[in-house]
N, C-alpha and C positions, 0 to 999 in steps of 0.2 A: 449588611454583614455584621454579625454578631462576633463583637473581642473583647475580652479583660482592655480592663484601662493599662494593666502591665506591657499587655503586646500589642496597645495603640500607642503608647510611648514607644515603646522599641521601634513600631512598623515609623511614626513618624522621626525619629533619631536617622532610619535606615534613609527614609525617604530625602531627608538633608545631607545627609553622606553621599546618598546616587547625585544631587542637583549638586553637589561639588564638582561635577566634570562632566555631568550631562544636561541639557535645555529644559526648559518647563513642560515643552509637548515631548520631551523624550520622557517621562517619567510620570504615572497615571495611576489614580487612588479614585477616579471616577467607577462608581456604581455601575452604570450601564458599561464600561471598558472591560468592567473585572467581570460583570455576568459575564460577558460578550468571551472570554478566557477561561472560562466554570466549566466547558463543554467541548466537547468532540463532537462528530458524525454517529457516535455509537449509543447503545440505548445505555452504559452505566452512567450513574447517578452523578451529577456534577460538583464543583465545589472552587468558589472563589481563592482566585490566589490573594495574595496583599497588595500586592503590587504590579505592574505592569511597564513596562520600558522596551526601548525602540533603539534598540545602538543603530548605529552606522558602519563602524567597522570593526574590525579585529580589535584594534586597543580598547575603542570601549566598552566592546565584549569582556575582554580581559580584565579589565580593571572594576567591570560589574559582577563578574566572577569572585574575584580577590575581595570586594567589599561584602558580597555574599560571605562567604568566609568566617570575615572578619564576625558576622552579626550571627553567624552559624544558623543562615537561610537558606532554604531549600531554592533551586534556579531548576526551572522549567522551560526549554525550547519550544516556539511555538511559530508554526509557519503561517497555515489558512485554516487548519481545524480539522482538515477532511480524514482523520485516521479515525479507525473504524475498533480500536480495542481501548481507550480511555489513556492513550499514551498521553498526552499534552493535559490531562483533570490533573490539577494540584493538588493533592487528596492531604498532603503537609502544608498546604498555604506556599509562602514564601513568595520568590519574586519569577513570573512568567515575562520569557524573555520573547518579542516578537521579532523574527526579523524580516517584517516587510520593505523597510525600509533599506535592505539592503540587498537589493533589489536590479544589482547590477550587472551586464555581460560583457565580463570584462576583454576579454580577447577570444575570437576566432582562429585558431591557427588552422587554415583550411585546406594545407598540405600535410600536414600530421593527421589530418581529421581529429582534431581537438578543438574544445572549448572552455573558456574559464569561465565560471561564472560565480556570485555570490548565492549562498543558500535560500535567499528571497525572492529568485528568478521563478518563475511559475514555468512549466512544460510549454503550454503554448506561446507564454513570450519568446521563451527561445527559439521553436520551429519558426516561427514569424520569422526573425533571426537568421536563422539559418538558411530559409527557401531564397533568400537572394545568393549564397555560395552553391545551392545545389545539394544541399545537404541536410538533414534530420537527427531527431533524435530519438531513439524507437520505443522510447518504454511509455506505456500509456496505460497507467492504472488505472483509467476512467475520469476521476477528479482530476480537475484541473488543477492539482497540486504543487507544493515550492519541491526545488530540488533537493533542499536541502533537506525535506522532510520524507521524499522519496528514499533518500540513502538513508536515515534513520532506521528506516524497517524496511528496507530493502525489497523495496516494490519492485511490481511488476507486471502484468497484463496481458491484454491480448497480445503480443507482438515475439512474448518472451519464447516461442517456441521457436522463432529463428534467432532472434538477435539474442536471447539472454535477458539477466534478470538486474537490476542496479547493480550489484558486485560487480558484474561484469565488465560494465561500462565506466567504474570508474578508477581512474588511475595516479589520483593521491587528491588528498585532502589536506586543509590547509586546517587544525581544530585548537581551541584551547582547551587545555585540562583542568582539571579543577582546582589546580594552586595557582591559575592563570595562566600556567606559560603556554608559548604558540610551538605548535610542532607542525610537521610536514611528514605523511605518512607513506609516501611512492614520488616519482618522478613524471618525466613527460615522457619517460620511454615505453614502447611497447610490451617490454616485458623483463622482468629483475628475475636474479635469483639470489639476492641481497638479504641479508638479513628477515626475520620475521615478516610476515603478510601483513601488516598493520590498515590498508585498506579493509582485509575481508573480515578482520575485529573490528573495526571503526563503524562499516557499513552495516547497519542490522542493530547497531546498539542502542536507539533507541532516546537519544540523550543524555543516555546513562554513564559514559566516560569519558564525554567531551562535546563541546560545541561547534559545529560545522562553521568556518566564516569564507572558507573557498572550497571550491568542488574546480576538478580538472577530468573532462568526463570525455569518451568518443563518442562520436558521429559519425554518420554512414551518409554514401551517394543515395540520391533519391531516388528508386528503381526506374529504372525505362521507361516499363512497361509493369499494370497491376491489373489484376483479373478476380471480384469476387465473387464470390458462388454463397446458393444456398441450397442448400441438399436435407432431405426427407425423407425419416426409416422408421418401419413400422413399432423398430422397440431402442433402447437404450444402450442392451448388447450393439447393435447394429451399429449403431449410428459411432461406437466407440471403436470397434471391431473396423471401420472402416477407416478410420483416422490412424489405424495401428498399420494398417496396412499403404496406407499413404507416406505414411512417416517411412516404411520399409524399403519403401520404393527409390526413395531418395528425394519427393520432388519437392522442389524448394517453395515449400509452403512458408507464408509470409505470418497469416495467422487461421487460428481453428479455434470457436468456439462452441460449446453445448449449450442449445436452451432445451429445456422440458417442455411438454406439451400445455401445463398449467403455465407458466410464462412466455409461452408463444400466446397465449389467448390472452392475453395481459399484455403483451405487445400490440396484438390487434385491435382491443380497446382504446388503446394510449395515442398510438402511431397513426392510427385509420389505416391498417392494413389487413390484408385477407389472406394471410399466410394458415396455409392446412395448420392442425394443430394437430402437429406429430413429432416427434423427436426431430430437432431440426439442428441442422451444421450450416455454421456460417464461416464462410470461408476465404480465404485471400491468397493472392499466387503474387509473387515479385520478382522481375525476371527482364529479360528480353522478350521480343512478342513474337518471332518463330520458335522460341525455345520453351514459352509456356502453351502456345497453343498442341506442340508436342503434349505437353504434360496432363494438361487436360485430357487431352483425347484419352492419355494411359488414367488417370485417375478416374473419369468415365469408367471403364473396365474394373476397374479396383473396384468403387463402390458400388456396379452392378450386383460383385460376388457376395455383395451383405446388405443384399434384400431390397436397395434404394429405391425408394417409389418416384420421387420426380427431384432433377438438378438444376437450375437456372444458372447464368453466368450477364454479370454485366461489369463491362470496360468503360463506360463511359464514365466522368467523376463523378456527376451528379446522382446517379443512380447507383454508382456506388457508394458514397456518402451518405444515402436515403436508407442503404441497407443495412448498413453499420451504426448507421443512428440509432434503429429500431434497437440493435441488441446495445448501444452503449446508453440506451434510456429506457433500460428496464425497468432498472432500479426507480425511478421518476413513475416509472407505469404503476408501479404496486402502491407506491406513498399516496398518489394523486387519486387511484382508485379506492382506495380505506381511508378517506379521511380520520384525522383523532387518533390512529392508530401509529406507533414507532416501526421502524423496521430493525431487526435484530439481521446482521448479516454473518453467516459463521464461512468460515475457510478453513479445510485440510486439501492434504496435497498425500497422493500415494504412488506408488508405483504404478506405470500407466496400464501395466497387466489386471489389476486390480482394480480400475476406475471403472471398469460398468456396474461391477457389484458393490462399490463405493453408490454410487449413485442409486441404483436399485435400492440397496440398502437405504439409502436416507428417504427418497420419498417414500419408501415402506414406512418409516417413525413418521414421519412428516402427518401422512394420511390418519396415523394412530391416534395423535396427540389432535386432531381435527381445528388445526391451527393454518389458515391462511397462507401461502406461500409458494417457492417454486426452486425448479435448480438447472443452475449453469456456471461455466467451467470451461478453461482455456485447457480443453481437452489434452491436445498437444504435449504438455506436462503434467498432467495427472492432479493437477487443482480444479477444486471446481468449490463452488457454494451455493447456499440456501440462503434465501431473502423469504426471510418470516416476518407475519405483521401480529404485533403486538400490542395491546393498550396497557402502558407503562403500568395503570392505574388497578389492573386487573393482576392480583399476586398468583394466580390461581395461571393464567396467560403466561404471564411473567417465569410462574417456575418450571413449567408447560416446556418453554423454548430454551432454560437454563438445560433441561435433562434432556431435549434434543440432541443439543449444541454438544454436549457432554458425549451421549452414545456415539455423535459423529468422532468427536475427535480417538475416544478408544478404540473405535474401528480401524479407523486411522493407523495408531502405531501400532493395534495388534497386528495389521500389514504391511507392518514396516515403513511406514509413511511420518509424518510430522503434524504437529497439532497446528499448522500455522504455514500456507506455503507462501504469501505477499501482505496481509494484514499485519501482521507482526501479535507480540506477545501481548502489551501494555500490561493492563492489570489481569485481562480475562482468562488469559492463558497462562498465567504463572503460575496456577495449580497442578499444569499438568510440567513443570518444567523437570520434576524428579523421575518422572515414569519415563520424560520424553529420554532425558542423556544422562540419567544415574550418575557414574562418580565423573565424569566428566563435568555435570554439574559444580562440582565443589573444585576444579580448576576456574570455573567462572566467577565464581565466588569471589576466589583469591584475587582476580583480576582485576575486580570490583574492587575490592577491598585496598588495591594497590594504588590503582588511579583513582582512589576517589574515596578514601579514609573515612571521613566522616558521614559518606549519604547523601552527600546535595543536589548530587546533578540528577534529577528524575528522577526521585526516590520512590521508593514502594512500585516500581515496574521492573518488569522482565525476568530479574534474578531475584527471586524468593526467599528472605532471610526472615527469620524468627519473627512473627507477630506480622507477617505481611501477606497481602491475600487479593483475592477478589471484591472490587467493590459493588 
């Protein structure tokens, strides 16, 4: 790491400020720590923070805050890494805040269907957790990611076409802001008509207006009964056309995803499977078991009328964990199959009227740009992405997938859609934050500017201010 001896003095003045109220392994200026903190899941360009620390809890969140401050350094939240737009690169240095270490679940209330948890909780610690009350938690981005980092950008997944998306699920937060102090932004109750939303500001901000130290989030009973399917259509229209018409029907589809015919053949390689390679719908039913074997039989009928060439269904857990495996290690199929090569991964989200010619539209560029890749999409909501492989090293590759990524997202809002429906903004998407919500923008601004004066918290993400950009 390259510093002026001016801001190796500082960093080490900082560094005996934090060890006045935190331990030796809470506080890290190790080389391999700070690489380990330089990067995301994403292909932009990384960059060492200064420092690196491990609170434990709320106070010394707050007081790591307030000492930030004090040295007017930038603070970084940082969970497991897995964000896929460069949110958690220190692109200002300053001090990246881990919080694995807090890592706790604090209470089940399993008559409210609530649970507490610290933001260092990971998805599946919790379900572990929770499968002894009989209960879940339904959002499953893929990554096995912290909660805390979930509500940040306000993720979401396969599951979010019944249950919703993070916002949804959570019903106050416990954050510091960036002159330290602790607030509470909802209650335990069901539902307020109280004051401001300050969950659905909080959730999606990204680290930028506060630090997450409690989440109070729902849970749901564990279905009955679950039923998935995989279903094959000769085109794209089809296979979206048929999921519109499921969705119409009313049946309580648990989840729906799209894979492409190029990442079904990328599953086959990866998985050792012999799935046709044809627009394929991966499917899930959550219910009672006379009341989806109803549903089925009507959704049979549904996707008969949009051309379906063959449906499978399996109830058993194993083979249905077998089947869901294949699409949630896609992404693993394309890495492991292009050695050397990065994966760039893009997300918009449009109207779900709009999503075959969304999709259409992209593997039309995709094929243009003759760049490796494939596309899928939690149909159900009209998100869906492309997983391009890339060699970082190749500028030519590199700017190939920048003006991809680009044509997809104006597609996107010239149909009324959003540049971004569960990745979040980070750095990559801030270019398009003026086109996305024009003056509604510059109330963000102000928001920004209210809570968080000077820039510290995740600086140079989300909200776009003078001299800030894509890295």
């Amino acid at each position: 790491m390259k510093t002026t001896e001016g801001s190796q003095t500082n960093n080490q003045e900082l560094v005996s400020a934090l060890l006045s109220f935190l331990t030796d392994e809470q506080v890290s200026i190790n080389e391999t720590i700070l690489d380990l903190h330089s990067k995301d899941e994403s292909y932009h360009k990384g960059s060492h923070p200064d420092i690196v620390v491990y609170p434990k809890n709320a106070s010394e969140v707050s007081q790591i805050i307030q000492k930030a401050g004090e040295f007017q350094t930038p603070i970084i939240p940082f969970g497991v890494g897995s964000s896929l737009e460069g949110h958690v690169i220190p692109y200002k240095k300053g001090i990246t805040m881990n919080f694995t270490e807090m890592n706790r679940i604090l209470e089940v209330k399993e008559e409210d269907f609530l649970v507490k948890v610290q933001p260092g909780v990971t998805r599946s610690q919790l379900n572990k957790e929770l499968k002894k009350y009989g209960l879940f938690f339904p959002v499953d981005p893929g990554a096995d990611a912290t909660l805390g980092g979930m509500a940040a950008t306000n993720a979401s997944g396969t599951t979010s076409v019944k249950y919703g998306v993070m916002r949804d699920q959570v019903l106050d937060l416990e954050v510091v802001l960036a002159n330290g102090e602790i607030i509470h932004t909802g209650s335990l109750a069901a539902k307020s008509s109280s004051g401001y939303h300050l969950n659905g500001l909080f959730v999606g901000s990204e680290g930028t207006l506060g630090c997450f130290t409690e989440l109070t989030l729902k849970v749901y009973g564990i279905p009955e009964f679950q039923m998935a399917g995989r279903a094959t259509f000769p085109t794209i229209d089809d296979a979206v056309g048929a999921v519109v018409g499921i969705l119409q029907a009313g049946i309580p589809i648990g989840r729906v995803e799209l894979v492409d015919e190029a990442s079904i053949n990328q599953v086959n390689l990866f998985s050792e499977t012999n799935y046709e390679i044809k627009p394929t719908l991966f499917l899930e039913f959550h219910g009672n078991e006379a009341g989806l074997q109803q549903d089925v039989e009507f959704m049979r009928e549904i996707v008969a009328d949009f051309h379906c060439q063959d449906i499978t269904f399996e109830t058993d857990t194993a083979a249905r964990n077998l089947l869901w495996d294949a699409r949630h290690n896609l992404a693993y199929a394309y890495v492991h199959g292009y050695p050397g090569k990065k994966m760039m991964v893009t997300d918009v989200c449009v109207p779900i009227s709009e999503l075959a010619g969304a999709v259409t539209y992209a593997r039309k560029c995709l094929d243009e740009i003759n760049l490796i890749g494939g596309l899928t999409g939690h149909v159900g909501d009209g998100n869906f992405h492309s997983l391009v492989m890339i060699d970082l090293n190749n500028e030519e590759e590199v700017n190939k997938a920048k003006h991809f990524n680009e044509q997809l997202v104006l597609y996107a809002l010239e149909k009324g859609g959003t540049c971004t429906g569960e990745h979040g903004v980070g750095v990559g998407k801030m270019k398009y934050q003026e086109q996305e919500h024009g003056k509604a923008l510059d109330v963000m601004r102000k928001i920004k500017n209210v809570l968080d004066p000077n820039h510290l918290l995740n600086p140079n993400k989300v909200i776009p201010f003078k001299g800030e950009g894509e890295s």
